[in-house]
VEXTI-910618 format. One record per residue (C-alpha): residue in one letter; x, y, z; residue number from 1. Coordinates in steps of 0.001 Angstrom, whole numbers. Last residue first. Example, Ala and Ser with C-alpha at 12.3 -4.5 7.8 and 13.67 -1.06 7.14 Angstrom:
! VEXTI-910618
+------+---------+---------+---------+-----+
: rest :      px :      py :      pz :  nr :
+------+---------+---------+---------+-----+
:    S :   13670 :   -1060 :    7140 :   2 :
:    A :   12300 :   -4500 :    7800 :   1 :
+------+---------+---------+---------+-----+
END
This chain:
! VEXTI-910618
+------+---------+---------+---------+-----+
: rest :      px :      py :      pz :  nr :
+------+---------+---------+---------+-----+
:    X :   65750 :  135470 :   52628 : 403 :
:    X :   62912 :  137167 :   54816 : 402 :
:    X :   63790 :  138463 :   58162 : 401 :
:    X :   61627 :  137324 :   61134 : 400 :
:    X :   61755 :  139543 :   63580 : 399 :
:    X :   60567 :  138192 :   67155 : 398 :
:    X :   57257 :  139732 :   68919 : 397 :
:    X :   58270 :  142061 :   71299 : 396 :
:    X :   55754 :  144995 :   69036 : 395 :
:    X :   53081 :  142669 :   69233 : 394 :
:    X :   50671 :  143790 :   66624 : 393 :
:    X :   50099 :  139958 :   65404 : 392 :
:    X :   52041 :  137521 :   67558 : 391 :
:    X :   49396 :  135055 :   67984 : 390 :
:    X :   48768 :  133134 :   70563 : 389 :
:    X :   46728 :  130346 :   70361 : 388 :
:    X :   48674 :  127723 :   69160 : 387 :
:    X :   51216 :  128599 :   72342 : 386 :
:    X :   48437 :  126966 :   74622 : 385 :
:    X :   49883 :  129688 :   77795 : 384 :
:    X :   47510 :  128399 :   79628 : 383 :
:    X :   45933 :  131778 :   81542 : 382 :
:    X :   43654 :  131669 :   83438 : 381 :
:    X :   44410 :  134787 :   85644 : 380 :
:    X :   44888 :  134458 :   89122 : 379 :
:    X :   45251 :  130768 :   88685 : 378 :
:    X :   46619 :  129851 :   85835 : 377 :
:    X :   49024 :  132876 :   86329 : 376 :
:    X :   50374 :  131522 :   89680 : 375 :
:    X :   50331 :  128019 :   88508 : 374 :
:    X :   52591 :  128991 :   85303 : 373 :
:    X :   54549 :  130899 :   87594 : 372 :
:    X :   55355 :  128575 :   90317 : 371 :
:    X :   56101 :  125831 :   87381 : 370 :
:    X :   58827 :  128040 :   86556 : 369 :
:    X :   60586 :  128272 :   89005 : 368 :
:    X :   60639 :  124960 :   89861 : 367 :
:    X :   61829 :  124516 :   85906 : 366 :
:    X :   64873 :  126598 :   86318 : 365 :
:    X :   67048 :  124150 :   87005 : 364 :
:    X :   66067 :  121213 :   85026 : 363 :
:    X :   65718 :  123326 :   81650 : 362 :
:    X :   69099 :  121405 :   80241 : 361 :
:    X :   67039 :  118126 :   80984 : 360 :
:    X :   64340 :  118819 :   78178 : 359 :
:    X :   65116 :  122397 :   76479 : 358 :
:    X :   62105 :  121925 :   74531 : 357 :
:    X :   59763 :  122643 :   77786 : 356 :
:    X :   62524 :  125468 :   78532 : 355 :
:    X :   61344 :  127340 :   75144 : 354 :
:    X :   57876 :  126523 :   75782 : 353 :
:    X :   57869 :  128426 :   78966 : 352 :
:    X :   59821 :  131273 :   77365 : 351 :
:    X :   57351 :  131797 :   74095 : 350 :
:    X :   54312 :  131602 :   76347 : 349 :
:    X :   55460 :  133759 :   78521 : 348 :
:    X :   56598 :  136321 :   76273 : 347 :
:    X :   53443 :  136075 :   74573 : 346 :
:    X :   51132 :  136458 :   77913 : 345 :
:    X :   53694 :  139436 :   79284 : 344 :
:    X :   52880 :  141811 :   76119 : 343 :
:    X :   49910 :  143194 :   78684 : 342 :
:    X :   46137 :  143627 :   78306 : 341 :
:    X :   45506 :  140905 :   80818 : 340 :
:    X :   47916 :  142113 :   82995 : 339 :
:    X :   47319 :  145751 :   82697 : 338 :
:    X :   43242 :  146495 :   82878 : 337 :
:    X :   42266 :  142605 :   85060 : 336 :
:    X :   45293 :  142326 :   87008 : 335 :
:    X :   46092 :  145449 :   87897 : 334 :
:    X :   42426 :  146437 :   88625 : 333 :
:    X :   43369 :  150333 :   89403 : 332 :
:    X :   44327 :  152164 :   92466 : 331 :
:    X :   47599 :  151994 :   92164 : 330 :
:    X :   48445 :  149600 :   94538 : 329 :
:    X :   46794 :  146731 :   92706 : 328 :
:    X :   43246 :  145905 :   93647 : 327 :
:    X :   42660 :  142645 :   95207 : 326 :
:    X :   42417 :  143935 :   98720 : 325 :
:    X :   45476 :  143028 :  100126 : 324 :
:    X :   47600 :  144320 :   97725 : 323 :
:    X :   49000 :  147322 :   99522 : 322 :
:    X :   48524 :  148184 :  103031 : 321 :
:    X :   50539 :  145182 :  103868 : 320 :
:    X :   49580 :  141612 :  105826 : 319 :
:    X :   48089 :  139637 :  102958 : 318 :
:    X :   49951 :  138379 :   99491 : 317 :
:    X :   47911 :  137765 :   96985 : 316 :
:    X :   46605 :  140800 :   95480 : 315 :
:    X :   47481 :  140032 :   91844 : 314 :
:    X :   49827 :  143144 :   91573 : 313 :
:    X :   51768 :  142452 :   94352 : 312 :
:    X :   51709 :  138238 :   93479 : 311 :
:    X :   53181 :  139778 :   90221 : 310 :
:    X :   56046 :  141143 :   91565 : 309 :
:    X :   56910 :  138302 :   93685 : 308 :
:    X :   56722 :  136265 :   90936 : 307 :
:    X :   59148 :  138268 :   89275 : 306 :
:    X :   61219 :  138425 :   91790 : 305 :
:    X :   61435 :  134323 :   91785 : 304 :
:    X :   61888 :  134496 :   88086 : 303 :
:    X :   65034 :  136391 :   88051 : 302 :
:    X :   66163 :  134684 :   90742 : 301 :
:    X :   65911 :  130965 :   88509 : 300 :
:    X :   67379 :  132823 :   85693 : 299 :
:    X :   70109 :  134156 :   86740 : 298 :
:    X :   71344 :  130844 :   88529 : 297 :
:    X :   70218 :  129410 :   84808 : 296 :
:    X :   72830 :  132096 :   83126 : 295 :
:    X :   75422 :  129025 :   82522 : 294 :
:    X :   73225 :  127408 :   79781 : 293 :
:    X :   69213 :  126625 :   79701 : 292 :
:    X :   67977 :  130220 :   80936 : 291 :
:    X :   70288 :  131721 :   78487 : 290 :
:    X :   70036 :  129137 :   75335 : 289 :
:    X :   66618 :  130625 :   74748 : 288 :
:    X :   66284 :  133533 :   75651 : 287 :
:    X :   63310 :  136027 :   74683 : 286 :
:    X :   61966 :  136148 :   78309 : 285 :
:    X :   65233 :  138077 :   79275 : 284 :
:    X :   65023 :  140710 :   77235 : 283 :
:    X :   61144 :  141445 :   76759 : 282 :
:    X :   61775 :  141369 :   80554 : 281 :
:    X :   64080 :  143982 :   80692 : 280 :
:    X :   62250 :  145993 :   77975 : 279 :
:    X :   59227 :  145788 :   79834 : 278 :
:    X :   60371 :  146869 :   83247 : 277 :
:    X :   61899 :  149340 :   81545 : 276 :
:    X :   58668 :  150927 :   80172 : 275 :
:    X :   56955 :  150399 :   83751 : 274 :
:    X :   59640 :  152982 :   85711 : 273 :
:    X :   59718 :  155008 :   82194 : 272 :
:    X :   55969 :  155550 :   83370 : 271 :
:    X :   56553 :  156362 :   87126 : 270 :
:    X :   53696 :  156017 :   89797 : 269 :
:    X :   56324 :  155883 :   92231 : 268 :
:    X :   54422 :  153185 :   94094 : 267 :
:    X :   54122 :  150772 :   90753 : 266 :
:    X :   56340 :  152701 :   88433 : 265 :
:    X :   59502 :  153379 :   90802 : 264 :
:    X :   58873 :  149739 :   92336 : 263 :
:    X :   58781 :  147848 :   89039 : 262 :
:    X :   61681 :  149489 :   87709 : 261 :
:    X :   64064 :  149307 :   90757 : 260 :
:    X :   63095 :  145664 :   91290 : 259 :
:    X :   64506 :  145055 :   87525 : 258 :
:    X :   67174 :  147214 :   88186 : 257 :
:    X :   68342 :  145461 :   90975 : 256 :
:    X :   68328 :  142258 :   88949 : 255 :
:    X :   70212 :  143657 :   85828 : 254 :
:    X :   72760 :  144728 :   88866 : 253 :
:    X :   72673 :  141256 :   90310 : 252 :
:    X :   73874 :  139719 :   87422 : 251 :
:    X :   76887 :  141762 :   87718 : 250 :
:    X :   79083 :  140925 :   84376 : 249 :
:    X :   80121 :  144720 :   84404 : 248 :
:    X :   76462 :  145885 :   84671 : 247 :
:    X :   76076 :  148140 :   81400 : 246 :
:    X :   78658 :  146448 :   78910 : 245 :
:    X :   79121 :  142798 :   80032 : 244 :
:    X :   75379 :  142065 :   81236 : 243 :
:    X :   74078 :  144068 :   78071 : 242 :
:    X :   76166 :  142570 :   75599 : 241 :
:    X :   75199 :  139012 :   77024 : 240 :
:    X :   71597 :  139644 :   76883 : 239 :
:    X :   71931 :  140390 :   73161 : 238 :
:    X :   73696 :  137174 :   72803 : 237 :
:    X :   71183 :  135321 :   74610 : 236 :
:    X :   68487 :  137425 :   72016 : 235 :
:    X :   67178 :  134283 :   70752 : 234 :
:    X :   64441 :  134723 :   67903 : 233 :
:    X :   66128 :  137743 :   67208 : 232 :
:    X :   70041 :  136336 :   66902 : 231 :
:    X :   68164 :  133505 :   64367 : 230 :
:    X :   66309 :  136362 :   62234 : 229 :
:    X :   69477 :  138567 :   61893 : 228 :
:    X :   71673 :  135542 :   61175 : 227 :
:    X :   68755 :  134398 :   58673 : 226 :
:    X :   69452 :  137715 :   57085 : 225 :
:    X :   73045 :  137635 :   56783 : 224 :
:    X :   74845 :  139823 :   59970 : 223 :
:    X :   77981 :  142078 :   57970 : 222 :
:    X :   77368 :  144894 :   60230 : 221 :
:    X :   75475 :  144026 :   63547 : 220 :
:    X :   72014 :  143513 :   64297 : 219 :
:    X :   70047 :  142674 :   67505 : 218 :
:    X :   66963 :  144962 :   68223 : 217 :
:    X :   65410 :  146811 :   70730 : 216 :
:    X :   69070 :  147238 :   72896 : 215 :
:    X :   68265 :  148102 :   76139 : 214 :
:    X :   69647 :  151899 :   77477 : 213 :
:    X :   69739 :  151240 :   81148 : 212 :
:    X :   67779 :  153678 :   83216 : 211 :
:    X :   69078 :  156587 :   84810 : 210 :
:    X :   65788 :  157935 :   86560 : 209 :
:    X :   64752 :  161348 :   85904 : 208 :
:    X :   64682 :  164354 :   87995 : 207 :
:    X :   63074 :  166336 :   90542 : 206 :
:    X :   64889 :  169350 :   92618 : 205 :
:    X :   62990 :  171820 :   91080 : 204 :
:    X :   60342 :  170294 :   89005 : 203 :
:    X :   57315 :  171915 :   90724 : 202 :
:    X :   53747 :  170749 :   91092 : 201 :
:    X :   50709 :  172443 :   90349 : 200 :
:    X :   47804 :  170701 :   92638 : 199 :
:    X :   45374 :  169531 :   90738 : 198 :
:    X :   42464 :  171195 :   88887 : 197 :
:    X :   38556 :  170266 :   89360 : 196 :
:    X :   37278 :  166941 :   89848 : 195 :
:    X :   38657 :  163510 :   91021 : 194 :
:    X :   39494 :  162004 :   94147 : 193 :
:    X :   42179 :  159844 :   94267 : 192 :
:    X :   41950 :  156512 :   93014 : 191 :
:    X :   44941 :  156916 :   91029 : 190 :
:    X :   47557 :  159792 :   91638 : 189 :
:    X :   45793 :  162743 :   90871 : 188 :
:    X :   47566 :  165058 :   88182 : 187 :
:    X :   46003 :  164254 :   84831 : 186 :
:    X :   49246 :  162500 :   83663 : 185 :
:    X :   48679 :  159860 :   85760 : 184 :
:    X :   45278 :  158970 :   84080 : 183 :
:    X :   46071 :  159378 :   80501 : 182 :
:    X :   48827 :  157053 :   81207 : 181 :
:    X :   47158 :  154299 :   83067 : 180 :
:    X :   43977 :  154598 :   79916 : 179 :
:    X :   46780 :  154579 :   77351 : 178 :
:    X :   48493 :  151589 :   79143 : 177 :
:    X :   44870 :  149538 :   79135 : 176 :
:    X :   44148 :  150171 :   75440 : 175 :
:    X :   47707 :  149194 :   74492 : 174 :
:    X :   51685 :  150441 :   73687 : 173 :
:    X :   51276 :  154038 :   75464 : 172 :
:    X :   54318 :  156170 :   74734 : 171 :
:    X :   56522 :  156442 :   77815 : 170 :
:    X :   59776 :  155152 :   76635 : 169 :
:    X :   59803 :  156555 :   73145 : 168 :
:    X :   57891 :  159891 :   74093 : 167 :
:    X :   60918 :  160767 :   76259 : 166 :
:    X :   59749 :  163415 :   78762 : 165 :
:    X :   59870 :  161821 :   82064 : 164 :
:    X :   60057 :  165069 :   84432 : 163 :
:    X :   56474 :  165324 :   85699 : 162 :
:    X :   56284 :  161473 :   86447 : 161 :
:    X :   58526 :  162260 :   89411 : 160 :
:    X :   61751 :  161290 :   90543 : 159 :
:    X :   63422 :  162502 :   93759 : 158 :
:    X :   67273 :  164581 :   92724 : 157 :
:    X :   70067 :  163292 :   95224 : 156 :
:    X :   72748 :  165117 :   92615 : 155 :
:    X :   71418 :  163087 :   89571 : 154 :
:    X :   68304 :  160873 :   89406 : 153 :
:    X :   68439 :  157404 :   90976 : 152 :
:    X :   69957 :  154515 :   88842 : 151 :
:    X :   73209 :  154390 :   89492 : 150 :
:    X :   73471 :  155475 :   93305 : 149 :
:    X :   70493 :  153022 :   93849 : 148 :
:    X :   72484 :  150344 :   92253 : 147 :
:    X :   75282 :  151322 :   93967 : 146 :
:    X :   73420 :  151304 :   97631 : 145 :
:    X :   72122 :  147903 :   96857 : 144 :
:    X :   68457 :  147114 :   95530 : 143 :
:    X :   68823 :  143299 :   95279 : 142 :
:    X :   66624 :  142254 :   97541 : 141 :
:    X :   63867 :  145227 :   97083 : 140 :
:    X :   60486 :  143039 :   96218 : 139 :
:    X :   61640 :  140164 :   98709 : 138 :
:    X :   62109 :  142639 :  101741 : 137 :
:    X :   58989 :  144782 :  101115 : 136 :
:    X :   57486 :  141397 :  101556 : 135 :
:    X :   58870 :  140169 :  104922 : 134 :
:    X :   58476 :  143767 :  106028 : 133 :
:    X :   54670 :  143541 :  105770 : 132 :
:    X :   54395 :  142257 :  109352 : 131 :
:    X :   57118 :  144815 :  110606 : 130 :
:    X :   54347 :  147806 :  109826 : 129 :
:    X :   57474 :  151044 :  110765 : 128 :
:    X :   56015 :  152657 :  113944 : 127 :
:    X :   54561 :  156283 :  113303 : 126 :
:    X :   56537 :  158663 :  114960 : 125 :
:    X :   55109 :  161589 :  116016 : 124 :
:    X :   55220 :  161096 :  120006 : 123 :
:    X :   58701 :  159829 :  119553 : 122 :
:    X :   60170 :  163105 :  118477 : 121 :
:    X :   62051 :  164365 :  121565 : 120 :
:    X :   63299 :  160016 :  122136 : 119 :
:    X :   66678 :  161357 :  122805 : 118 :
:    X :   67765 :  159120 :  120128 : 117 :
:    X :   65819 :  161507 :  117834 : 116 :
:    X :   66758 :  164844 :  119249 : 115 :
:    X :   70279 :  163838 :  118444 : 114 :
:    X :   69656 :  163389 :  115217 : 113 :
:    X :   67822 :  166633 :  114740 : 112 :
:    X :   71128 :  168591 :  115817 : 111 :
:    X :   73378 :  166191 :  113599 : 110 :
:    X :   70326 :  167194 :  110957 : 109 :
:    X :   71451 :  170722 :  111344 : 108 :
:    X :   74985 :  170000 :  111381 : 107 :
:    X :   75466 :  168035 :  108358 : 106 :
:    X :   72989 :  171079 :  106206 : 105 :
:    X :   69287 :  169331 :  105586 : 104 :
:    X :   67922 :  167401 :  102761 : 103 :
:    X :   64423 :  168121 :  101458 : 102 :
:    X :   61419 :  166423 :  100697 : 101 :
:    X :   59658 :  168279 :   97959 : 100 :
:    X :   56660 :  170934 :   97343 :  99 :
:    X :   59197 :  173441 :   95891 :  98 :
:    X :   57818 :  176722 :   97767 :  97 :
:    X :   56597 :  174314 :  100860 :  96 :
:    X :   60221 :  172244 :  101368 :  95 :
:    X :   59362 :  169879 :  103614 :  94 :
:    X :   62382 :  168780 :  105695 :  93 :
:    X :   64260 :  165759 :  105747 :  92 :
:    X :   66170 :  163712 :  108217 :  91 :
:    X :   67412 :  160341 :  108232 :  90 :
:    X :   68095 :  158373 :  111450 :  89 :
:    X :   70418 :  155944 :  111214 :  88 :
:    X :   70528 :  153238 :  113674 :  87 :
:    X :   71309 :  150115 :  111093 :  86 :
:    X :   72025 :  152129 :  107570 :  85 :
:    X :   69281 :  153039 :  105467 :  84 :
:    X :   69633 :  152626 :  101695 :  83 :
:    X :   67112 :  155670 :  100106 :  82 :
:    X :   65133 :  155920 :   97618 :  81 :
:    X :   62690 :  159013 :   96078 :  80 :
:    X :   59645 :  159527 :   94894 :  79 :
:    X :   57023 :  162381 :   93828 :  78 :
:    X :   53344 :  161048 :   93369 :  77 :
:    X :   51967 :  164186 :   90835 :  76 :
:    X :   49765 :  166458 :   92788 :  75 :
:    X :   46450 :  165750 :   95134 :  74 :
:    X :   43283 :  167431 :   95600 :  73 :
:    X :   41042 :  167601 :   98283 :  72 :
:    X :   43342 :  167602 :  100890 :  71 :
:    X :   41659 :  170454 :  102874 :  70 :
:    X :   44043 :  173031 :  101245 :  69 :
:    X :   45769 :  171421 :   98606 :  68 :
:    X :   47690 :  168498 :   98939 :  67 :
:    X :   51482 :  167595 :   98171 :  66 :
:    X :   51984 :  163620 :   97019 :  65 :
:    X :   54297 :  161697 :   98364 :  64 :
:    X :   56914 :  158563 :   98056 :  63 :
:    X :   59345 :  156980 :  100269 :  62 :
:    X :   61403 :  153593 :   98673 :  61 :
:    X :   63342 :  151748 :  101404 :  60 :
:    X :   66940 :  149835 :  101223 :  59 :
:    X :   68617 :  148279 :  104169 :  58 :
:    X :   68126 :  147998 :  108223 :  57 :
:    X :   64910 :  147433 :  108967 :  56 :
:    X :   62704 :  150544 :  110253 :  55 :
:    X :   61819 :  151111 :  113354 :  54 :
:    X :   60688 :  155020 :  113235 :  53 :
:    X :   58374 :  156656 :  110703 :  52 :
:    X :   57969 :  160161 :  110338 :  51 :
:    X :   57117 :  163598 :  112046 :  50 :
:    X :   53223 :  163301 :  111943 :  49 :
:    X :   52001 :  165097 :  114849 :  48 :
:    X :   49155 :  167463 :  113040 :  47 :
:    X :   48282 :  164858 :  110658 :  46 :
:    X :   49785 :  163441 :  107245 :  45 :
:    X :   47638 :  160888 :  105474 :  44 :
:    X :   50167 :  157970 :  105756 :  43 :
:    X :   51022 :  154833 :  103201 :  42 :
:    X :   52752 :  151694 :  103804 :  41 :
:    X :   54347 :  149391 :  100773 :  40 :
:    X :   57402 :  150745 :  101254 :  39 :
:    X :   56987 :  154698 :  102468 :  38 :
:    X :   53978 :  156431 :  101723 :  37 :
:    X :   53256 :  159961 :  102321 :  36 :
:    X :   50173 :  161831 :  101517 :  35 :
:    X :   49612 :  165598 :  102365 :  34 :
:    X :   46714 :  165994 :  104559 :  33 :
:    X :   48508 :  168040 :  106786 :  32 :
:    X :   51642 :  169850 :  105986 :  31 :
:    X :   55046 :  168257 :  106337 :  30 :
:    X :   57091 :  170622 :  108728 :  29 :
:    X :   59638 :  167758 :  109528 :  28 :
:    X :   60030 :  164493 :  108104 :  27 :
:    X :   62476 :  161829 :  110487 :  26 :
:    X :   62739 :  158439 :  108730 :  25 :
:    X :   64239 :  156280 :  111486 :  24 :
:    X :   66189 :  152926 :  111662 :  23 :
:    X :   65896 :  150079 :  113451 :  22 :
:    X :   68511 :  148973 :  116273 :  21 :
:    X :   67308 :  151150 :  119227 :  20 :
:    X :   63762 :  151566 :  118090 :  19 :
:    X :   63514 :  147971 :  117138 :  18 :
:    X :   64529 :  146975 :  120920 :  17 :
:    X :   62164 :  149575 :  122305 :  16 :
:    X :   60051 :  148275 :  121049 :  15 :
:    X :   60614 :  144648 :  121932 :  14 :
:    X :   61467 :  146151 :  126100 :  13 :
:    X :   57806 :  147719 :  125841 :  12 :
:    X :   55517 :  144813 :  124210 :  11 :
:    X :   55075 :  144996 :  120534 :  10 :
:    X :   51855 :  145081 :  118427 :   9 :
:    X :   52113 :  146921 :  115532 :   8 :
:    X :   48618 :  148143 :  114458 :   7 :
:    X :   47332 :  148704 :  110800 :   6 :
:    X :   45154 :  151160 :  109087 :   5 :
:    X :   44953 :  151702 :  105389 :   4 :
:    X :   45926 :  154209 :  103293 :   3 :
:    X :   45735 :  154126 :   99565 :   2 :
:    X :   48739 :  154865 :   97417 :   1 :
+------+---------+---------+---------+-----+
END
């Protein structure tokens, strides 16, 4: 997270208005200097820092990382989400032997609730950044109170990069991943200061996320070989499964965990976070009757949050701390070290010519798509000439089975 400075402009009666209506994020005894971000916004905690008030109705993603004395160093990003309720106010206290954002007893945060709509803790309230809301709001639309209740950690647990321990869904897959990964796991969150050791973090009360288990494959008992190659080459059926089996025919849910994904790994800093994002979209970019048959409503949101996501990453879109500047939120050239060095070029490639074949059946997702061969032409010239790529080391390349 890197802080930078905005303003909210507002005259009395319109604050007043959003403080009424909006909700708040009330943080007590959070030690100075630690950092605290929440949406795309991030804080370097002062001596009045309480929390953030106005904000929108719906869901919001806080993250932090504890400092050492001064704030020279900085531990593991910690995470958590939350859904926030029109004129809620959420408390949470900081818990200094665990180094985490905890929940208070009913009562005491009644008591602290109170306080709030008395206006007691308005001098350390930071005003929620409404310009980048419009954002936040497309990068979260489908994050619902049960799909945060699914895929958060157990028993109100935040998530951390310190508790994801499977080697199969964290394992660096290229040159640019190994460098991300070699750089989270060091301690600082990126573009932190470096030097010397970082702050020791503890697991109590940190968990991992719930992910959905995606299938790598396709094969069944009985499948011939060129059924093994043809289910491969289009995994609708694999797709299928997963909508029926792990979101009860929700589309939404595979969409909510998309967001959830992207968001826990980009601000969260988490690498299962960015290993489901893959597999999700190794998934869906690998259909071919899917986006062309009665999953084309699917498909045309799918690919509208995804270009959201990737307009994040690219630095295009203006008014929030994060993006603005070209660099991606983490600190590091998104475009230029993941992008570039990412399986997304192949899947694309594959996908777009897959609809291109599909003639009149790819009508409705073909706005959609256009947006995102522009948007990558653009930001990253890429022309997705299908000759070209290769599908050598590519571990989402289809399997070809031999007869």
């Amino acid at each position: 997270m890197s802080p930078t400075p905005y303003s909210v402009q507002l005259d009395a009666d319109t604050a007043r208005r959003y403080v009424e209506t909006g909700a708040t994020m009330l943080l007590l005894d959070v030690p100075e200097h630690t950092v605290v971000g929440i949406d795309q916004q991030s804080f370097v905690v002062g001596p009045k820092f309480c929390g953030v008030k106005m904000l929108p109705p719906g869901p919001h993603m806080i993250s932090y990382n504890a400092a050492s004395s001064g704030g020279a160093e900085l531990a593991p990003t910690t995470s958590f989400f939350v859904h926030a309720p029109a004129r809620s106010v959420l408390v949470r206290r900081w818990d200094a032997r665990a180094e985490l954002l905890a929940e208070l007893e009913k009562e005491e945060a009644e008591r602290y609730t109170a306080g709030v709509r008395r206006f007691d803790f308005d001098f350390g309230l930071a005003p929620y950044n409404l310009a980048s809301y419009a954002q936040w709001r497309a990068l979260s639309e489908y994050l619902t109170p049960a799909v945060l209740e699914r895929l958060s950690p157990v028993q109100g647990a935040h998530f951390s990069i310190t508790a994801e321990a499977d080697p199969t869904l964290t394992a660096p897959r290229s040159a640019a991943e190994a460098r991300l990964a070699a750089q989270l796991a060091g301690g600082a969150p990126p573009g932190a200061a470096s030097g010397g050791e970082c702050v020791a973090g503890n697991e109590l009360g940190v968990g991992r996320c719930r992910h959905t288990r995606l299938p790598r494959l396709v094969k069944a008992p009985g499948m011939t070989a060129a059924e093994l190659t043809a289910a491969n080459l289009d995994r609708s059926a694999a797709l299928e499964e997963v909508l029926a089996q792990a979101y009860g025919g929700d589309e939404a849910g595979l969409l909510g965990e998309l967001q959830f994904a992207f968001l826990a790994f980009l601000m969260g800093h988490s690498l299962e976070g960015y290993a489901q994002w893959k597999a999700l979209l190794a998934l869906a970019l690998s259909c071919e009757a899917a986006p062309l048959g009665s999953r084309s409503q699917l498909y045309r949101r799918l690919l509208s949050a995804l270009a959201c996501q990737l307009a994040l990453c690219l630095g295009l879109q203006s008014g929030s701390g994060l993006g603005s500047s070209g660099a991606g939120p983490l600190g590091l050239p998104i475009a230029e070290e993941l992008l570039a060095d990412s399986f997304l070029r192949r899947l694309f490639a594959r996908f777009f010519e897959a609809v291109r074949e599909g003639g009149p059946r790819g009508a409705p997702v073909q706005a959609e798509v256009d947006a995102l061969r522009r948007l990558l032409a653009e930001r990253l010239g890429w022309d997705f000439d299908a000759s070209e790529l290769g599908d050598e080391d590519n571990e989402d390349a289809p399997v070809v089975v031999e007869l």
